[in-house]
N, CA and C atoms as an extended XYZ file, in Angstrom:
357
Properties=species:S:1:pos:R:3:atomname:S:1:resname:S:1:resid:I:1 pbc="F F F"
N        -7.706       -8.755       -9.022 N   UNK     1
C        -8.214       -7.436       -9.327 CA  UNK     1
C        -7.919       -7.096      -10.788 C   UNK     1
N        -6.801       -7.270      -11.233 N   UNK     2
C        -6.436       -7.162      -12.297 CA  UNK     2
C        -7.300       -7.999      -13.491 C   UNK     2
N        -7.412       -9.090      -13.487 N   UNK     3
C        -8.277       -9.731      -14.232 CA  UNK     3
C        -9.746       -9.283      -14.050 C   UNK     3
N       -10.137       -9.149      -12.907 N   UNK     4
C       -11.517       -8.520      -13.564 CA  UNK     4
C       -11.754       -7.661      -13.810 C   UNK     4
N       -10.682       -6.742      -13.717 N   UNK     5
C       -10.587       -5.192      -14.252 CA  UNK     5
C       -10.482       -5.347      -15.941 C   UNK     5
N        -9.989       -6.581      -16.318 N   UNK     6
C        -9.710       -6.625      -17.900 CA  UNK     6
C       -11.218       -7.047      -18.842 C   UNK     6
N       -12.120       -7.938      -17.442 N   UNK     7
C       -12.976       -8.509      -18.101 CA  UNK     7
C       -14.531       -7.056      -18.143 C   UNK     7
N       -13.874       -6.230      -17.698 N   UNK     8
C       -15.197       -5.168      -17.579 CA  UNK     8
C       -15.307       -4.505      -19.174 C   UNK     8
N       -16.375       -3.796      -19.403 N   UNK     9
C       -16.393       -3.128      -20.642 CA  UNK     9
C       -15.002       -1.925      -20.723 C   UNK     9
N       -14.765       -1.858      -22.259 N   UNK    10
C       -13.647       -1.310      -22.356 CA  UNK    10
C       -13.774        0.579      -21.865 C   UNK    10
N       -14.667        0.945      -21.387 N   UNK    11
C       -15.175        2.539      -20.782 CA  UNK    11
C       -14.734        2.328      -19.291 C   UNK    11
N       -14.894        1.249      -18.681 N   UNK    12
C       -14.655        1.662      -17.250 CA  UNK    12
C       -13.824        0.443      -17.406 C   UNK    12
N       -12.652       -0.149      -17.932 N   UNK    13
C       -11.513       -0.942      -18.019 CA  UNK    13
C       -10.233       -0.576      -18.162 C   UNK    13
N       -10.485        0.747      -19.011 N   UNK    14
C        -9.216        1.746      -19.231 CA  UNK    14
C        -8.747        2.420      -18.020 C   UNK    14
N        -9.800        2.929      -17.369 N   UNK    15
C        -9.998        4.171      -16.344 CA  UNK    15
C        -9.060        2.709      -14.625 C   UNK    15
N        -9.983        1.611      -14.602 N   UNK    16
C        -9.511        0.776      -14.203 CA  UNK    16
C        -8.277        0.250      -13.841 C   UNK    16
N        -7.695       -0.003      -15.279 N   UNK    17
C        -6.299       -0.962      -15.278 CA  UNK    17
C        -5.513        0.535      -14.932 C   UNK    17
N        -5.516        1.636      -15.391 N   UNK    18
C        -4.926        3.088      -14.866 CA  UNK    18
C        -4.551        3.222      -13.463 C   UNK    18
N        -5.857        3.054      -12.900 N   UNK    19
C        -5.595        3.261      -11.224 CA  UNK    19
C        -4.713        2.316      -10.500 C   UNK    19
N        -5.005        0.662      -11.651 N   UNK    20
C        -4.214       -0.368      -10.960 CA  UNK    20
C        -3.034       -0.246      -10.532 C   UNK    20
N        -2.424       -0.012      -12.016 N   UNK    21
C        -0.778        0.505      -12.536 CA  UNK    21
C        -0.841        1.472      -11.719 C   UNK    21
N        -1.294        2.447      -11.297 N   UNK    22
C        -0.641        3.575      -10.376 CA  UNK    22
C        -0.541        2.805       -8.762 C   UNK    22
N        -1.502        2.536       -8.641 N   UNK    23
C        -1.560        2.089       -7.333 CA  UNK    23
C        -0.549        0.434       -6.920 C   UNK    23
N        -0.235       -0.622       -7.861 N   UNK    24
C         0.984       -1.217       -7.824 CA  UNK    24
C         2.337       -0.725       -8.200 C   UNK    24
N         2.416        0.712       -9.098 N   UNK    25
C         3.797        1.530       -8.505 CA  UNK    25
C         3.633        2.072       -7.053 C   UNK    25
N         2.707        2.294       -6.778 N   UNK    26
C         3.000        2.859       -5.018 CA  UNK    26
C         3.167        2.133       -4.597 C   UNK    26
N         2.553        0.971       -4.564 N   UNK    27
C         3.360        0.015       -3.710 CA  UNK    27
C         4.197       -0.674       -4.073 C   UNK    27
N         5.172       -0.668       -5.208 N   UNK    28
C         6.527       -0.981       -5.586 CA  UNK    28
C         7.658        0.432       -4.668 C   UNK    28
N         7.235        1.538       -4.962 N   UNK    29
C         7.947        2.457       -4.586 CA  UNK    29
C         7.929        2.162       -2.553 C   UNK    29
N         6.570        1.785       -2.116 N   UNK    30
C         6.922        1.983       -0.699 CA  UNK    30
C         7.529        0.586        0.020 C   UNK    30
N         7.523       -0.189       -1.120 N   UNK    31
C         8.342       -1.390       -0.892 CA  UNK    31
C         9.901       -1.101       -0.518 C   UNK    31
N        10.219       -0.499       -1.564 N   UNK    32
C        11.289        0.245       -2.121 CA  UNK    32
C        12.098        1.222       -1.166 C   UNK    32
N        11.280        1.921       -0.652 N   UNK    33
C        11.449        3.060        0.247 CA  UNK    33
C        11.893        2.123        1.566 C   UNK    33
N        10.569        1.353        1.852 N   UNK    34
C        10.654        0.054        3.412 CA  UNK    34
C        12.451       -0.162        3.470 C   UNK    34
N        12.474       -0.874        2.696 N   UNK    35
C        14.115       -1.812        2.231 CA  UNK    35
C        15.018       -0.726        2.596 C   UNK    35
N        15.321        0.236        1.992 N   UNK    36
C        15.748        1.009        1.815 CA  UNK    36
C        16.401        1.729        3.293 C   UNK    36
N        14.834        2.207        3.731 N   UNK    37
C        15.443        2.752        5.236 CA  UNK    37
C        15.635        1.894        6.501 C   UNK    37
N        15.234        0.429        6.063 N   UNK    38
C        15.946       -0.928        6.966 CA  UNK    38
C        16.646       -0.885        7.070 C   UNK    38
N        17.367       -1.016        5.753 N   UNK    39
C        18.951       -1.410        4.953 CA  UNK    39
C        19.566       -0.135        5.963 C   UNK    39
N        19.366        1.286        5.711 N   UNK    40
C        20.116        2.612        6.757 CA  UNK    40
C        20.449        2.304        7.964 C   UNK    40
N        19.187        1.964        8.368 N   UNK    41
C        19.180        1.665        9.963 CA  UNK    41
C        20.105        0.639        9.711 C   UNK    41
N        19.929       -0.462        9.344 N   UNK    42
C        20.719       -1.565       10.054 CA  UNK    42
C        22.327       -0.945        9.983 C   UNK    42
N        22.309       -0.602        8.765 N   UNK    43
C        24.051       -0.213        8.527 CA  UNK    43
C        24.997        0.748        9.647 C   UNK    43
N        23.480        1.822        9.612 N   UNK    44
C        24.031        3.021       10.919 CA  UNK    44
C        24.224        2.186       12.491 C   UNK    44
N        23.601        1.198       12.442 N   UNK    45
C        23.667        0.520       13.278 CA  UNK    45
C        25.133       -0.465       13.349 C   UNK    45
N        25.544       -0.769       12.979 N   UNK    46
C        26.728       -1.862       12.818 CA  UNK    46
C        27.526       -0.973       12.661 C   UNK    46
N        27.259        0.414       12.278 N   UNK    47
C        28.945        1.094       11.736 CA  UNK    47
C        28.746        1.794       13.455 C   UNK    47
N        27.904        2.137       14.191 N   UNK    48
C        28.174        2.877       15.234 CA  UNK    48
C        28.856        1.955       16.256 C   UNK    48
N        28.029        0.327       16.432 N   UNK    49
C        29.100       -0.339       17.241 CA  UNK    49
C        30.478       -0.359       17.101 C   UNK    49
N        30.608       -0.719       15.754 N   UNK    50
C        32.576       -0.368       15.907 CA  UNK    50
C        33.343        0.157       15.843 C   UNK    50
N        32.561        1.797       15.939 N   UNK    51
C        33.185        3.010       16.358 CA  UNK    51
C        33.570        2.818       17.918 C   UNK    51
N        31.808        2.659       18.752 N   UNK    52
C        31.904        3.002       19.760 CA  UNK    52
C        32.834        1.589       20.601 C   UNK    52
N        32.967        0.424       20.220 N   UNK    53
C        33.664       -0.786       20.770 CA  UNK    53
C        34.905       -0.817       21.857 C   UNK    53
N        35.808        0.579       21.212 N   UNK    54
C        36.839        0.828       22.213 CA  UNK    54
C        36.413        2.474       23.444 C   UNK    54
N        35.514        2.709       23.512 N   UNK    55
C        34.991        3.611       24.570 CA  UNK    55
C        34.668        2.871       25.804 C   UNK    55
N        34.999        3.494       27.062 N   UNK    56
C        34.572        3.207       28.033 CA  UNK    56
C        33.107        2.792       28.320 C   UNK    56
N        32.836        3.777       28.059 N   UNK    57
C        30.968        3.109       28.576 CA  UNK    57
C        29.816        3.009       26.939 C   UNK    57
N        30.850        2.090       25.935 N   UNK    58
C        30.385        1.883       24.749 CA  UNK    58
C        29.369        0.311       25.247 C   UNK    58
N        28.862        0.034       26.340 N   UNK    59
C        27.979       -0.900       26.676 CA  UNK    59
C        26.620       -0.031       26.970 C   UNK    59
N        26.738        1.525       27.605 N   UNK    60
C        25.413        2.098       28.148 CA  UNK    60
C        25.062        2.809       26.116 C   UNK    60
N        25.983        3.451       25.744 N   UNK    61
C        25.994        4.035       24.478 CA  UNK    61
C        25.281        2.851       23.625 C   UNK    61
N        25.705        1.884       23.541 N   UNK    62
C        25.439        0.397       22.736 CA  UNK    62
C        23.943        0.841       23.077 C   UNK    62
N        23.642       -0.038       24.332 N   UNK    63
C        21.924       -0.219       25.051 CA  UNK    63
C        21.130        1.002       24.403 C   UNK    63
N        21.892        2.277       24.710 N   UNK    64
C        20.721        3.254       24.251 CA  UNK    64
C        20.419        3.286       22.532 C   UNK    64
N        21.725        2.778       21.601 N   UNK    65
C        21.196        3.260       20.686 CA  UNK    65
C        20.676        1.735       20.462 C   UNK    65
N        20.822        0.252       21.019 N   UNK    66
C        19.639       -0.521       20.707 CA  UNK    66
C        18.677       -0.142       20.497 C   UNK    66
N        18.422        0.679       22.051 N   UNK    67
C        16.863        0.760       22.182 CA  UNK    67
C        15.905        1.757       21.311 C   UNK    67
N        16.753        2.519       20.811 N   UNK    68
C        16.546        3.581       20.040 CA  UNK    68
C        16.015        3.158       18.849 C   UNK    68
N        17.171        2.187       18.581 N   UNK    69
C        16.893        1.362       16.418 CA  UNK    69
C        15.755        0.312       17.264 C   UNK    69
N        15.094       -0.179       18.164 N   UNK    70
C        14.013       -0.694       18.313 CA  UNK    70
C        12.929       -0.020       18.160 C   UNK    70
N        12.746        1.224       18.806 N   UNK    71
C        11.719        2.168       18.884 CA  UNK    71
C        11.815        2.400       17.697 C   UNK    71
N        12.366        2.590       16.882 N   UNK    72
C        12.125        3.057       15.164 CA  UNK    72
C        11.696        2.023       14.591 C   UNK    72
N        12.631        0.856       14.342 N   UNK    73
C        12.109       -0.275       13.925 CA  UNK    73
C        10.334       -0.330       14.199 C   UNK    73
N         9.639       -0.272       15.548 N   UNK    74
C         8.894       -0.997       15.797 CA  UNK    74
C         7.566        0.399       15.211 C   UNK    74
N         8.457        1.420       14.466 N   UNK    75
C         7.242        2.500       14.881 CA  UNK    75
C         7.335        2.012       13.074 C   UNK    75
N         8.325        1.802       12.147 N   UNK    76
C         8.157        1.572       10.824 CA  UNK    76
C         7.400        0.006       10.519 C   UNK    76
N         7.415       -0.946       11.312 N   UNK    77
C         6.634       -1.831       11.457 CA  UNK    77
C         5.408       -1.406       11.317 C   UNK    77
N         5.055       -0.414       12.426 N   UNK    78
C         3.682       -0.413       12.660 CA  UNK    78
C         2.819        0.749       11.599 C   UNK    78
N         3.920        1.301       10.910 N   UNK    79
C         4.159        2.425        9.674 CA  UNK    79
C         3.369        1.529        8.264 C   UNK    79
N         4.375        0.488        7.978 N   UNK    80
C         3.880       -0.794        7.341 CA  UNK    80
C         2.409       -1.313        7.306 C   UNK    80
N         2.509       -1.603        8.595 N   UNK    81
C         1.123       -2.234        8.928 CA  UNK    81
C        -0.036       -1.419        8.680 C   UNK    81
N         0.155       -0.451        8.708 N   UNK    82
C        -1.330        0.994        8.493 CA  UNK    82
C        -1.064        1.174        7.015 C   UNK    82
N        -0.318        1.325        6.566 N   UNK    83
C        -0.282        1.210        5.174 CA  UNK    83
C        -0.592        0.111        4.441 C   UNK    83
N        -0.468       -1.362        4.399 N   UNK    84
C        -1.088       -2.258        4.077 CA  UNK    84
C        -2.681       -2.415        5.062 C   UNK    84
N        -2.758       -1.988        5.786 N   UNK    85
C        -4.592       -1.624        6.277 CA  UNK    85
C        -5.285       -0.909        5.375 C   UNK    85
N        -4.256        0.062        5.105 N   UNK    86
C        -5.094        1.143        3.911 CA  UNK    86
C        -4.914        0.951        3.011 C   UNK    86
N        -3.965        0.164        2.257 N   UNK    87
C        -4.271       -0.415        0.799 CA  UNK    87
C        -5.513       -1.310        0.750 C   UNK    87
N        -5.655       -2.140        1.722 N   UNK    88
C        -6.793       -3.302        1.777 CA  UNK    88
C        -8.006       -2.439        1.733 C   UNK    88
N        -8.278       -1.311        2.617 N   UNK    89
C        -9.711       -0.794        2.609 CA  UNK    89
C        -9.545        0.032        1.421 C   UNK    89
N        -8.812        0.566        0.688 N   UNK    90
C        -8.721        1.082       -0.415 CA  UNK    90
C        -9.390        0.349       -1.713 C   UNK    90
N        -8.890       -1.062       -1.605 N   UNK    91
C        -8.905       -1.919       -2.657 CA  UNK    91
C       -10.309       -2.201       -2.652 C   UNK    91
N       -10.513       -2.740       -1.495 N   UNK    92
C       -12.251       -3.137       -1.166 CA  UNK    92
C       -13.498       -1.768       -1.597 C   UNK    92
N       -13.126       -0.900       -1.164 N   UNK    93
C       -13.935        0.109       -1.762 CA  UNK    93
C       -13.811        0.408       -2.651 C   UNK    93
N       -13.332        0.313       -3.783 N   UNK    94
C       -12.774        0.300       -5.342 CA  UNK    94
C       -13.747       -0.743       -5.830 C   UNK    94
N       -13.444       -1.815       -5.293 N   UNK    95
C       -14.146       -3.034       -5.706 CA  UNK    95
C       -15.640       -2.769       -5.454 C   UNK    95
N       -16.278       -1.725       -4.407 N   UNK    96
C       -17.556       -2.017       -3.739 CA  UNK    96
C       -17.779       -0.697       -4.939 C   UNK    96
N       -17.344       -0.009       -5.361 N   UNK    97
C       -17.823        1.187       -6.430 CA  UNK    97
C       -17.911        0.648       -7.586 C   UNK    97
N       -16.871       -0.299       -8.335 N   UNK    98
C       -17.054       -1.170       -9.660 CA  UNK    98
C       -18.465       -1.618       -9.075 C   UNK    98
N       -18.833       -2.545       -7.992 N   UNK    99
C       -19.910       -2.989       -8.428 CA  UNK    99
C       -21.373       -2.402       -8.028 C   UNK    99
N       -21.123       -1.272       -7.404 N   UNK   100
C       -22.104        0.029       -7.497 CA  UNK   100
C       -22.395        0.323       -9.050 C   UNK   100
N       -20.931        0.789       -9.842 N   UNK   101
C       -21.623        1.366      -11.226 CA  UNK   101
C       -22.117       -0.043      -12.101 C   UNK   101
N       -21.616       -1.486      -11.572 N   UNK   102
C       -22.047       -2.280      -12.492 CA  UNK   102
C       -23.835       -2.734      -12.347 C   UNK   102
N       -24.470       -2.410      -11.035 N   UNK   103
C       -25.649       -2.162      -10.829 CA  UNK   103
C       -26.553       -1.128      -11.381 C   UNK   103
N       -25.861       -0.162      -11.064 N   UNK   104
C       -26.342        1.097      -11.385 CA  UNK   104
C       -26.406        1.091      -13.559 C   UNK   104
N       -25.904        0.055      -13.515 N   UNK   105
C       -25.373        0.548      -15.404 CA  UNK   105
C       -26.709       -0.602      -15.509 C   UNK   105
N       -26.868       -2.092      -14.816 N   UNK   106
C       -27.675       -2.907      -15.072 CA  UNK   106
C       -29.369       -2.174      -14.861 C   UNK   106
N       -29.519       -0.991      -14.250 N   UNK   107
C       -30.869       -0.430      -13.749 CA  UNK   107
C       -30.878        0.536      -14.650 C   UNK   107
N       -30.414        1.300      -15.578 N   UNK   108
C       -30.416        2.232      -16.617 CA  UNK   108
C       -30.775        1.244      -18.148 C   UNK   108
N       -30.243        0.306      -17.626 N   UNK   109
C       -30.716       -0.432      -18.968 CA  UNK   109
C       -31.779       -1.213      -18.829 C   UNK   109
N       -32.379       -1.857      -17.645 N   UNK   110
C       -34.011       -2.295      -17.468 CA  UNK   110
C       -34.604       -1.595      -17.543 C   UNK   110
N       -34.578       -0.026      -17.235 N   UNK   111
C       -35.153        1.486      -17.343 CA  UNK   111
C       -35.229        1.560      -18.865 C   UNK   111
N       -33.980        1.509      -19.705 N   UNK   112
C       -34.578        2.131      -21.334 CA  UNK   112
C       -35.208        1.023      -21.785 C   UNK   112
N       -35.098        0.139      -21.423 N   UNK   113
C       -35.527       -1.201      -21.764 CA  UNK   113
C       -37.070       -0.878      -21.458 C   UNK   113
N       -37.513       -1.015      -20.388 N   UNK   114
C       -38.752       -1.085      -20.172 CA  UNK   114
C       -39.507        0.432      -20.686 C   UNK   114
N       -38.775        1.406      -21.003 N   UNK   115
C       -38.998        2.899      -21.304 CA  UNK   115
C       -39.527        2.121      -22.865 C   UNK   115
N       -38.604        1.753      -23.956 N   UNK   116
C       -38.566        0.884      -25.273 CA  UNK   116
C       -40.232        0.673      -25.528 C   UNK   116
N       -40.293       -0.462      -24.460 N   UNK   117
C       -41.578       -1.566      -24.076 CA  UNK   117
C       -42.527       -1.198      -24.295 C   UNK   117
N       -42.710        0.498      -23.651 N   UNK   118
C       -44.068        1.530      -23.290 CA  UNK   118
C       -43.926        2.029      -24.671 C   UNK   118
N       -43.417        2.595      -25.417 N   UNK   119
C       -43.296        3.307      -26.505 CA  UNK   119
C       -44.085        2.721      -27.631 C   UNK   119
């Protein structure tokens, strides 16, 4: 994307490489963010077992908060996954508008062109 964003005319290349850079910090930042609230979970996770280790029923306490950091886990998975869905249809329609205006720019110029011709 990047490269053919460089090879376009310098009017819609600027506007281009702009959106790129914004849109690969968002996804540096939600990279960032991902790691981040893994890294929480897992930690809140390991520090609660060896709190709870000497409690009586630190086996039903354990199970529930497994099941708990699963259900999160599996809902930020699937958090992930819709977010890289929507970067992809994002990207593709970006791409399907570059080559809308690169049509649209090629039919304005057979137009003055042939406008030229008549004159």
């Amino acid at each position: 994307m990047d490269l053919e964003a460089r090879s376009l005319q310098p009017n819609v290349k600027v506007v281009l490489l702009a959106k790129l850079r914004e849109y690969k910090s968002d996804l540096n930042n939600l990279k960032s963010e991902h790691k981040r609230l893994a890294s929480a979970n897992s930690n809140q996770a390991a520090r609660d077992d060896l709190l709870e280790s000497g409690m009586a029923d630190a086996m039903s306490v354990s199970a529930n908060q497994r099941g708990r950091l699963m259900m999160s886990t599996e809902r930020l998975n699937e958090s992930s996954d819709r977010i890289k869905e929507s970067r992809r249809t994002m990207l593709e329609t970006e791409e399907l508008g570059v080559s809308i205006l690169q049509d649209l720019h090629q039919q304005r110029q057979s137009l003055l062109h042939a406008n030229d011709t008549n004159k």
